[in-house]
N, C-alpha and C positions, 0 to 999 in steps of 0.2 A: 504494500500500500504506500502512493506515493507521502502520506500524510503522518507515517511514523517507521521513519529512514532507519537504517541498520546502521546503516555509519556514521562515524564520529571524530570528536575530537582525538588524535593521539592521549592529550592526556585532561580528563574531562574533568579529574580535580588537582585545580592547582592551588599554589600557598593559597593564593586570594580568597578561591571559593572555600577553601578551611577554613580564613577567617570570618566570610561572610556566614557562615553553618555558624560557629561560636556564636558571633553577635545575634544570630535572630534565636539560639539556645539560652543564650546571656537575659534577651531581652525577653522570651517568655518566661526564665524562670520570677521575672520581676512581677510579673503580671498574672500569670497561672500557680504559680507555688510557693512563694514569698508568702510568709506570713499564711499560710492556705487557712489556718484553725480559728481561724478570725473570722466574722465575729466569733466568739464562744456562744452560740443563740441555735438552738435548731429553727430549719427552715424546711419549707417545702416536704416534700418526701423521704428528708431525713429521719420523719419520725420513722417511715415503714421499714426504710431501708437498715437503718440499725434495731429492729426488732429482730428483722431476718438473720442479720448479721449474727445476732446473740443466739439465735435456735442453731445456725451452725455450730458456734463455741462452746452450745451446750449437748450435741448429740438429737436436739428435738425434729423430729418430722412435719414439714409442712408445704404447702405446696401454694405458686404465687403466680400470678399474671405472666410476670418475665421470667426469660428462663435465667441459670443459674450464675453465671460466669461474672458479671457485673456484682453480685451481691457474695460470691464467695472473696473478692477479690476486697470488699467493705471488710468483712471478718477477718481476711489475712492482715487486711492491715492494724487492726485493733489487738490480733493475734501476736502480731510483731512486739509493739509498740507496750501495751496492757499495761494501758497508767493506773499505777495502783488508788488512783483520787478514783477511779471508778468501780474502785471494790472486785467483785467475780466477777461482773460483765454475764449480769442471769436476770437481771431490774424486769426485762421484757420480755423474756420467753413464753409468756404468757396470755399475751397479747400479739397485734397483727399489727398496733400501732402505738409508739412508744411516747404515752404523756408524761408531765410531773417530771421533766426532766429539771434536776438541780443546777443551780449556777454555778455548782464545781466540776462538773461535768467534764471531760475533755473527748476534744473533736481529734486530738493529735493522729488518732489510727483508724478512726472509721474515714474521717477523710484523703487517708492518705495517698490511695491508690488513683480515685479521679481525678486529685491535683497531681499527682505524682505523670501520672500517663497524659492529662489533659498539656502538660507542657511539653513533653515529646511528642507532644502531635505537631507542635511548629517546625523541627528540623527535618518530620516526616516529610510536611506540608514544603516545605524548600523543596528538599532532593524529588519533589512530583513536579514543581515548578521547575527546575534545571534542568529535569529530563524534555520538558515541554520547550522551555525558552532557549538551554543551555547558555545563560546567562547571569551571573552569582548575581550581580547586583540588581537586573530584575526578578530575580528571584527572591530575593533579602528583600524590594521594596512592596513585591506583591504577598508575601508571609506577613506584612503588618494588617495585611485582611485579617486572617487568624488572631494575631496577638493581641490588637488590641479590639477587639469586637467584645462591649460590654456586655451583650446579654451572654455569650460561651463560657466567658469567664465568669459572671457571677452563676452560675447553674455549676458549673465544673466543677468550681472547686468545692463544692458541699458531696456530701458524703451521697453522691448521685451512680446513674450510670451512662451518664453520657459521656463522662471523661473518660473512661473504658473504650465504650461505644465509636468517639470519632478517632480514638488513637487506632482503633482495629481496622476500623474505615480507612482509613487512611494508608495504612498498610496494607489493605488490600487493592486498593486505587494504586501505590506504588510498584506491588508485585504482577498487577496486571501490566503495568507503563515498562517495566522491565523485560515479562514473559514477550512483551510486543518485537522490544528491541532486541531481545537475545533469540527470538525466532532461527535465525541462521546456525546458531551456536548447539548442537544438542544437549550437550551437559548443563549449560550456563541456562538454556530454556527449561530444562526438566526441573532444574533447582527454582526456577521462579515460577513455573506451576503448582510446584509441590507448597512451595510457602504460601502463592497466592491460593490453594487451598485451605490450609491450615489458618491463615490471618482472613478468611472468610467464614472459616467454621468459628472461630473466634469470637467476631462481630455477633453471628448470627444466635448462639450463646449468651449474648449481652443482652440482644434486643432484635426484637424479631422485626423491626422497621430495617432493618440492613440485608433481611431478604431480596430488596430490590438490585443490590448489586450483584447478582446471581449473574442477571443480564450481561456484564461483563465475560464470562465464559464465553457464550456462543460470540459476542465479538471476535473474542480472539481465536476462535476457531476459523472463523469466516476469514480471517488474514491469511491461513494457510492453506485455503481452496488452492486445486483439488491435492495436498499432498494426506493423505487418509493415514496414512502410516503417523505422522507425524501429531497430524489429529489424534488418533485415537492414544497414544504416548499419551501426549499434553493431557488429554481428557482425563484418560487412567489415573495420571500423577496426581492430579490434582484432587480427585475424588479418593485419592489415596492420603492424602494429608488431611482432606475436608471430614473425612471420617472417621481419621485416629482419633480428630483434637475433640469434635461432636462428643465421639461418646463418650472421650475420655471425661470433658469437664460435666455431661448429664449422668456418671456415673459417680464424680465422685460427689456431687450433689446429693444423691441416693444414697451411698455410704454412709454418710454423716448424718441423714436423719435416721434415726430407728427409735428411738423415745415418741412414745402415744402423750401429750400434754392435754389431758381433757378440760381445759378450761379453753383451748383453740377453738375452731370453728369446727362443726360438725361432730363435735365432742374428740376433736383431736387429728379426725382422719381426713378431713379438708374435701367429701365427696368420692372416694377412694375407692375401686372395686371392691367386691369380695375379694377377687383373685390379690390385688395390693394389699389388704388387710391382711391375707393367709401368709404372704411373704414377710409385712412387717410383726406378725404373732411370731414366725418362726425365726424372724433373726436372718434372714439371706438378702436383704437388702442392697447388699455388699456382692451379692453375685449377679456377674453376666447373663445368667440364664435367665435371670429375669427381669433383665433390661428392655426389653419388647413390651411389658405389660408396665411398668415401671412410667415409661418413656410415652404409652401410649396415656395412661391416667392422667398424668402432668400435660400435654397438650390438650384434652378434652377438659381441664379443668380451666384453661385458659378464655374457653369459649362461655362456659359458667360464669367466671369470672365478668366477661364484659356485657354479658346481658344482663348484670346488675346495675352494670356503674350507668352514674346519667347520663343522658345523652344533652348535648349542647342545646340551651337555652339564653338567646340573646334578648332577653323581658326579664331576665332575672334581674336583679339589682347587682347583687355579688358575683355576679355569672366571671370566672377567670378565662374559660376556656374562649374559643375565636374559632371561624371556621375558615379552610386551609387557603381559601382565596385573599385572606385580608393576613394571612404569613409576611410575603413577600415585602410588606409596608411596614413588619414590626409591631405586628399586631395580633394580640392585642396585648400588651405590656403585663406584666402581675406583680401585685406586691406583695412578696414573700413575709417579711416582716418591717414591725416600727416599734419604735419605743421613741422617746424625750427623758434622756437623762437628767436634763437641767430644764426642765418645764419651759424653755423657748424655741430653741431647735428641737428637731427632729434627725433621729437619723433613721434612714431604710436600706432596706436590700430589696433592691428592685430588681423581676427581668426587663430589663431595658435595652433595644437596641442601639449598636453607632449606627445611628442615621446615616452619615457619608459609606460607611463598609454596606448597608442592606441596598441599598438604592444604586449604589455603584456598580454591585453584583446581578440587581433586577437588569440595568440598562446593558450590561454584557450580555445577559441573558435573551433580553429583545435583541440585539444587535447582532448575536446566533442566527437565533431564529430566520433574522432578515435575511442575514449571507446563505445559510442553505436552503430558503424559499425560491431567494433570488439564483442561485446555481443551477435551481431546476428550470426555472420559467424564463430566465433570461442567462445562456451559458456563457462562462466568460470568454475572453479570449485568450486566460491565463489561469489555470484550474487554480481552485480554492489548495493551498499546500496543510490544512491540516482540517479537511471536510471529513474524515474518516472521524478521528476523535471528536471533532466539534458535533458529528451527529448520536457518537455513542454516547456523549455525557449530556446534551439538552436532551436525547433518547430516553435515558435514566430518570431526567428530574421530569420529562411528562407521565412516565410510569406511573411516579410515584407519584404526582400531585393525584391523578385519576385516585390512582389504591386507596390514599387517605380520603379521598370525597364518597369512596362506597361505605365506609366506616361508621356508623350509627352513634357511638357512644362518643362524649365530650372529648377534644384532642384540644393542646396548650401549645404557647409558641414555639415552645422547644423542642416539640416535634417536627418543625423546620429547618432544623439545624444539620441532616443529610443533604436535603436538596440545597441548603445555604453553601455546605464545603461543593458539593457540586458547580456552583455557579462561582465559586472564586478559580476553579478547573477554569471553565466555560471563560471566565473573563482573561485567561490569561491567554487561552488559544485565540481570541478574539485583537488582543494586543499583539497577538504576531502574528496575526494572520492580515491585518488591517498595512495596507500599503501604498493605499494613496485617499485622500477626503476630496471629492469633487475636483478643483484640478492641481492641489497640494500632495504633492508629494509626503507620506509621512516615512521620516532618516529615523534610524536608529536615536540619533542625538533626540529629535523631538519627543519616541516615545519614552527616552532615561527620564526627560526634563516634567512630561506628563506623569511618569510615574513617582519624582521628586515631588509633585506639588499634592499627586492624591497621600504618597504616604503622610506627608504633611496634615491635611484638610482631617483623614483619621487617626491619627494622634492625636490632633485637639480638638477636635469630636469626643472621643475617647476620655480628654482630659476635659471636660464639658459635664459628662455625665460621671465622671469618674465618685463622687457623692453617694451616688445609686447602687454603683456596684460593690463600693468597700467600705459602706456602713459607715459614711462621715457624715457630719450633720448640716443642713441646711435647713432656711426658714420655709415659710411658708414663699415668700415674693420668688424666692429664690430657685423653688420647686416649679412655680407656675414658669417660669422665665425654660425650664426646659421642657412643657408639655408642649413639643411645637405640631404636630398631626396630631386632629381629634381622634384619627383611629388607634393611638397608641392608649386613650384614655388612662394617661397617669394624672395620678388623683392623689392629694396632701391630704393630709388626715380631715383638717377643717374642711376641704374644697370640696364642694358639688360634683362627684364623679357624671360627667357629662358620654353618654353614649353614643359613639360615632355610629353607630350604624343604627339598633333599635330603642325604643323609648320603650327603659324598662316600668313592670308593673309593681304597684305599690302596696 
């Protein structure tokens, strides 16, 4: 495919691009994992997620919307870490969701692993950018997408599973961009099959939203038409890693629960077969053999699970969730917590987007769109040089916007955060694919100079909402001075939360 060449530079990292890796590793551990345990306040879904966390560290059985791999990774980290200010780490075994949490509390290991991973996702994010642009320094200015985007970073670093989540992503968007280039190579191809397996069995472990990059596969199948031999290698490998890591992380999920805690739901067994009851009476939960029955109960209880939860209501007053069309805008913002230590300010932990990072990423994304409509209907006289990936990654994000619009039950902005790392892909193929504006010429020098002014514009963006994201305190003038789109509907404690879309009921 003319659109992702074999060949390369002799030497594709040099000092420079070492240092530019450093600096954008430097620069997210400033912003992703600095100080991660801050505030010391649970937020959002940290009640759930360290409940789960504790029935792992305690042996208890139970079973949970997402699969396992994101929440075992919350208890390894607490496992590590096991500040003794938080006693045995057993408070919630008992529970699905962990109230009455004290102010001595510490965040130091249930948070660790999604700050710890949410910051290696930035030099991931480089080295997919260099593969694209082969350029360090647009690659280090287009990773300020990543770094500084407030809402990733305030989600990430709480004891979540999204920092799991895009670190996996991410490594599997890189082992695809590699299985592409190393196509000629048999060794160096089977190795980046076999990973791009396993760093998708990964993701898909964390959160079942990273199904959508399955899609990936048959792309890169489609590159090696008609060599069948080569095909079927690449396919084998890969579903060869895709299946070690699968069962490995929903077995050892399995393992670790066999304690019945009857004060849980369903007096313990969470909707359970007979056949999974007779395995956890016997104690063989630990065995392969009964990983098929195991493995089947756990996804049927998923579907249990979401025909309870509510489904989106834009009339509610409190309504957090957004439905997936009003994503793209940043919407609809939530706020996790607030307190007023000194009875004038306020301080919050809001999901807040960088406006300049969501809107820059949407306008890449029209600007796809345009170049492969236009390729079709009007051909150039100069074929599009990276039409192959620019159609498999806008290919991906229409996937998935369709998937989440079939979904019934309430979904939150941070379910946008696949198709978001998508489109900073999308925007980068679009800045080098783009070679002349009406009758300008666009140089290399132009696009440094533009990509100088955007890292700029998000940085102090960034440093704009920066309040929001790390729990520093502002008044009320000062909150209203950042609600600038009514669809983000952020709202100060006193202020009239105002509904961009419905007027809700009273």
């Amino acid at each position: 495919m003319a659109s992702m060449t074999t060949t390369a530079p002799r030497r594709f990292f040099t000092a420079e691009t070492w240092v530019f890796l450093l600096f954008v590793t430097f620069l997210s551990f400033l912003t992703y994992f600095y100080h991660y345990d801050q505030p010391a306040r649970v937020f959002w879904d940290e009640n759930y997620h360290i409940a789960s966390a504790q029935k792992y560290l305690n042996g208890v059985y139970f079973m949970e919307q997402h699969p396992p791999l994101g929440k075992l990774l919350i208890a390894l980290g607490e496992k590590m870490f096991h500040p003794t200010v938080n006693g045995a780490d057993n408070q919630y075994i008992g529970t699905d969701y962990a109230s009455n949490i004290p102010d001595s509390f510490s965040f130091v290991g249930y948070r660790f692993f999604s700050a710890l991973l949410g910051w290696w996702t930035a030099p991931i994010l480089f080295l997919i950018f260099l593969l694209l642009t082969r350029n360090g320094l647009f690659s280090t200015l287009l990773s300020f997408l990543y770094i500084f985007d407030n809402a990733l970073i305030v989600h990430i670093r709480g004891a979540m599973l999204e920092g799991p989540l895009m670190f996996f992503v991410s490594l599997t968007i890189l082992f695809f961009l590699l299985a592409l280039r190393w196509r000629d190579e048999e060794n160096l191809f089977l190795t980046a099959c076999f990973l791009f397996g396993v760093s998708f069995a990964l993701a898909l472990t964390t959160k079942l939203f990273a199904l959508v990059l399955v899609l990936l596969l048959p792309a890169l199948l489609f590159t090696l038409l008609p060599q069948w031999r080569k095909i079927g290698n690449g396919a084998g490998i890969f579903f060869i890693g895709f299946l070690i890591f699968y069962v490995t992380v929903w077995q050892i999920h399995f393992s670790l629960g066999g304690t019945i805690n009857p004060k849980l739901p369903d007096n313990g067994y969470y909707q359970a077969s007979q056949e999974y009851k007779n395995i956890l009476a016997a104690g063989t939960n630990g065995s392969l053999l009964n990983f098929p029955i195991m493995l089947r109960d756990s996804i049927a209880f998923v579907s249990h699970y979401n025909n309870g939860a509510p489904r989106l209501d834009l009339c509610k007053a409190d309504e957090n969730g957004s439905p997936f069309y009003m994503w793209p805008l940043g919407a609809r913002s939530i706020n996790y917590r607030w307190e007023t230590p000194d009875g004038k300010s306020y301080h919050y932990l809001y999901l807040q987007s960088n406006p300049v990072v969501w809107l820059v990423s949407l306008g890449g994304l029209i600007v796809a769109i345009a170049l492969l409509i236009g390729s079709v209907l009007f051909p150039l006289q100069k074929p599009m040089k990276h039409r192959f990936l620019m159609t498999v990654f806008v290919g991906i994000y229409i996937c998935y916007m369709i998937a989440v619009s079939q979904i019934q039950r309430v979904l939150y902005l941070y379910h946008y955060f696949i198709p978001l790392f998508l489109t900073f892909i999308i925007l980068a193929l679009v800045i080098m694919e783009l070679e002349r504006f009406a009758r300008w010429k666009i140089t290399t020098n132009a696009k440094t100079i533009s990509l100088f002014i955007l890292a700029g514009l998000i940085f102090a963006s960034y440093q704009f909402y920066r309040p929001l994201t790390y729990y520093e305190p502002l008044t009320d003038d000062q909150f209203a001075h950042r609600a600038i789109l009514p669809v983000w509907e952020l709202s100060c404690v006193h202020c009239t939360r105002v509904n961009g879309v419905a007027v809700p009921s009273k």
